[in-house]
Residue frames as qw, qx, qy, qz and C-alpha x, y, z in Angstrom:
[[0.316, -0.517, 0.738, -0.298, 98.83, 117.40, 35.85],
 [0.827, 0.010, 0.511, -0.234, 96.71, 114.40, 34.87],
 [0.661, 0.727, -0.178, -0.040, 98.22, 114.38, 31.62],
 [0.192, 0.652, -0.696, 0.233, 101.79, 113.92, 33.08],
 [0.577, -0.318, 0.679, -0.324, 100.87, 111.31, 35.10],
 [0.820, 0.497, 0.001, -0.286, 99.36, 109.59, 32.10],
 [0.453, 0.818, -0.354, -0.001, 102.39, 110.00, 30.27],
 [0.051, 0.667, -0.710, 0.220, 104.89, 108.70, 32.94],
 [0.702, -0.088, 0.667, -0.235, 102.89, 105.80, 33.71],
 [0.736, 0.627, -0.228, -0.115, 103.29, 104.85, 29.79],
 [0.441, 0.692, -0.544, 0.175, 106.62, 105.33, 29.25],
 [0.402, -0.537, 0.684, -0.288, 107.27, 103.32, 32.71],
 [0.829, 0.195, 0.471, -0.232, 105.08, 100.34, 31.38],
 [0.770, 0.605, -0.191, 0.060, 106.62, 100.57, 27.87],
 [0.080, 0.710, -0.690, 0.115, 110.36, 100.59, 29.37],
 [0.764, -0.110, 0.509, -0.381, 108.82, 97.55, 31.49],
 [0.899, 0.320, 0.079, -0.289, 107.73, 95.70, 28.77],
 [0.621, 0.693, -0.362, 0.063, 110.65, 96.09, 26.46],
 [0.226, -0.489, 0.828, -0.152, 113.51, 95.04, 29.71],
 [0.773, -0.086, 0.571, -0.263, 111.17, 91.92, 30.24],
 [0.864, 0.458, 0.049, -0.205, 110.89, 91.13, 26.52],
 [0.425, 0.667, -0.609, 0.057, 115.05, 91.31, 26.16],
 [0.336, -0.194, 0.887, -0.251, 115.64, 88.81, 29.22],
 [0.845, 0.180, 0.417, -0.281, 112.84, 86.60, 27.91],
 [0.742, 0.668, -0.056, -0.032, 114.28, 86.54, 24.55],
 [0.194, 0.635, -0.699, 0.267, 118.01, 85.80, 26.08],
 [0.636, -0.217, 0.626, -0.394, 116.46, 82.88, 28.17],
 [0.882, 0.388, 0.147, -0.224, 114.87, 81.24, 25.11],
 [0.541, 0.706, -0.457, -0.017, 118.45, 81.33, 23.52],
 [0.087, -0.655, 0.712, -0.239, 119.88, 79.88, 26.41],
 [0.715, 0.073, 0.636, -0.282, 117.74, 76.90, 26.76],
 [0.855, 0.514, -0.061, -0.036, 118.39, 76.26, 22.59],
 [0.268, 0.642, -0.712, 0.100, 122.12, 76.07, 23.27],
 [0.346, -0.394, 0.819, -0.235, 121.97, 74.01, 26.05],
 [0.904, 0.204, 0.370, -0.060, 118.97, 71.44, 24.20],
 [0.576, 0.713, -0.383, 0.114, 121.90, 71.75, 21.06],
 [0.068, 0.581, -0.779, 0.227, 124.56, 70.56, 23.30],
 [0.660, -0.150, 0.716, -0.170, 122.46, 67.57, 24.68],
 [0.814, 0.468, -0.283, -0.196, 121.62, 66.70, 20.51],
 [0.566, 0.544, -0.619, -0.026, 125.21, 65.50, 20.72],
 [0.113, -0.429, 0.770, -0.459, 124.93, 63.67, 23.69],
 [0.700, 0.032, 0.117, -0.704, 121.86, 62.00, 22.85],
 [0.533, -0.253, 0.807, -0.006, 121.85, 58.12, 23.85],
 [0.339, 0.283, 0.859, 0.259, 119.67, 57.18, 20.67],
 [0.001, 0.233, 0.444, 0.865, 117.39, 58.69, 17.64],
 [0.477, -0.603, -0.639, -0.035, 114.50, 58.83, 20.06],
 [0.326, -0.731, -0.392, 0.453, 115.79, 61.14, 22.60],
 [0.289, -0.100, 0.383, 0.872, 117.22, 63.05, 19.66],
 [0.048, 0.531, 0.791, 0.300, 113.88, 63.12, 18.43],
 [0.401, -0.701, -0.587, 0.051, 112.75, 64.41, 21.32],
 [0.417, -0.477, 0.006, 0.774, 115.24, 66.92, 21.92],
 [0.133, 0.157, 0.648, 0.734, 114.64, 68.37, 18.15],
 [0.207, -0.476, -0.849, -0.103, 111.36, 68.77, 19.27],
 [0.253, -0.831, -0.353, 0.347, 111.33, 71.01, 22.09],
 [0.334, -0.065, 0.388, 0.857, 114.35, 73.02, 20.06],
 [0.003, -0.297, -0.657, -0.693, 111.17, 73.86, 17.33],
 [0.196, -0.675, -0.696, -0.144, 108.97, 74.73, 20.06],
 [0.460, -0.633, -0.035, 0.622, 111.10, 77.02, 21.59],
 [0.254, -0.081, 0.444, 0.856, 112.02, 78.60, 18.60],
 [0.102, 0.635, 0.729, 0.235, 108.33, 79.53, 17.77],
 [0.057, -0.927, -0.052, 0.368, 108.46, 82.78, 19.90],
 [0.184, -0.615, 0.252, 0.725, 111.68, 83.91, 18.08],
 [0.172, 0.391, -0.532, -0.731, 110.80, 82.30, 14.59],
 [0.804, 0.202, 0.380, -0.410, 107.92, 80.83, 13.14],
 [0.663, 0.541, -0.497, -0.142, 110.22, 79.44, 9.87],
 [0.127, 0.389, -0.893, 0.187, 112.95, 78.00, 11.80],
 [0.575, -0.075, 0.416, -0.700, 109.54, 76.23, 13.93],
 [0.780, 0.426, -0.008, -0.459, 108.19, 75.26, 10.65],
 [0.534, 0.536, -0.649, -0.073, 111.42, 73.44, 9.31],
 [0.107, -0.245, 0.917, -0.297, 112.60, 71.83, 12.75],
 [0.695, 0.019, 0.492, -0.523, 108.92, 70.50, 12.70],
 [0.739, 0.539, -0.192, -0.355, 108.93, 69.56, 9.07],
 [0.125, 0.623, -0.739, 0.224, 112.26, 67.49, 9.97],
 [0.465, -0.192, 0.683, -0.530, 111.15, 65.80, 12.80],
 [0.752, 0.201, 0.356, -0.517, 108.41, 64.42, 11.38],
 [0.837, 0.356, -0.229, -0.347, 110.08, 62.88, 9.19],
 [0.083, 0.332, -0.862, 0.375, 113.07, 61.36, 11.15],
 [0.577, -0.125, 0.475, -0.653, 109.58, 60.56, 13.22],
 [0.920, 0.245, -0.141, -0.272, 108.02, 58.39, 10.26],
 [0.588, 0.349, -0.722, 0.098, 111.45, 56.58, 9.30],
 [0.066, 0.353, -0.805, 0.473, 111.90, 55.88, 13.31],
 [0.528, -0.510, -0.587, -0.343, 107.85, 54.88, 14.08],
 [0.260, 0.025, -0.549, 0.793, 107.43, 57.17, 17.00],
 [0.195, -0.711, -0.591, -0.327, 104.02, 58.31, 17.34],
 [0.372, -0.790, -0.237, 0.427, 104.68, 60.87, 20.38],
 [0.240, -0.220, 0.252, 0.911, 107.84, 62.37, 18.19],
 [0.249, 0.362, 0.582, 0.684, 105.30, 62.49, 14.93],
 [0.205, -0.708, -0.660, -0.148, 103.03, 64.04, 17.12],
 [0.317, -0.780, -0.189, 0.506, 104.72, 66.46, 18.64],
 [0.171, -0.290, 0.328, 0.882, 106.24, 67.94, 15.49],
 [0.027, 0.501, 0.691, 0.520, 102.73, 68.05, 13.85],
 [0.177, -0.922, -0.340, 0.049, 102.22, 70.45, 16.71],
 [0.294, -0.543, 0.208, 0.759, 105.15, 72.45, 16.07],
 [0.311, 0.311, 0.646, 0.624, 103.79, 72.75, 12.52],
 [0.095, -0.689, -0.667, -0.265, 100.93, 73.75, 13.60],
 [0.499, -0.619, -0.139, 0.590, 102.22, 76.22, 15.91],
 [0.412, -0.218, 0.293, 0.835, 104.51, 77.53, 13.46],
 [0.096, -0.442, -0.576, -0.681, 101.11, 78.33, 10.75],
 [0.270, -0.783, -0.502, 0.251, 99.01, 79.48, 14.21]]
């Protein structure tokens, strides 16, 4: 009997997990469409920057490459634009992406 209880308190926690993980992982997507739709709306290369940014951090849970590239990007849109906050935040999405 303690065995079944075991068992059903698993399989309840694993079903758990796995719902939470598919809504979490359909949130993240929704919040990269919607920063993607402000890219094109974006008053100057600064809030683009900045938008690019959070894109690459957000993308860390589903992919550490895509992370690695949007960071690798940035940073350099950062240099050409002298931003120190952008350069800095995509040297932590680098770092993120290699964590």
């Amino acid at each position: 009997m303690v065995t079944f209880k075991f068992y059903n308190y698993t399989t309840s926690l694993l079903f758990l997990f796995f719902y939470l993980h598919l809504f979490s992982s359909y949130s993240q997507t929704l919040e990269i469409r919607t920063l993607q739709k402000k890219l094109i709306n974006s008053p100057d290369s600064i809030t683009y920057i900045d938008h690019l940014n959070n894109i690459g951090f957000i993308m860390h849970m589903k992919s550490a490459d895509s992370c690695l590239i949007y960071g690798i990007k940035v940073k350099a849109m950062a240099d050409r634009h002298n931003y120190p906050k952008g350069k800095a935040d995509a040297i932590c999405n680098i770092a993120t992406a290699f964590f």
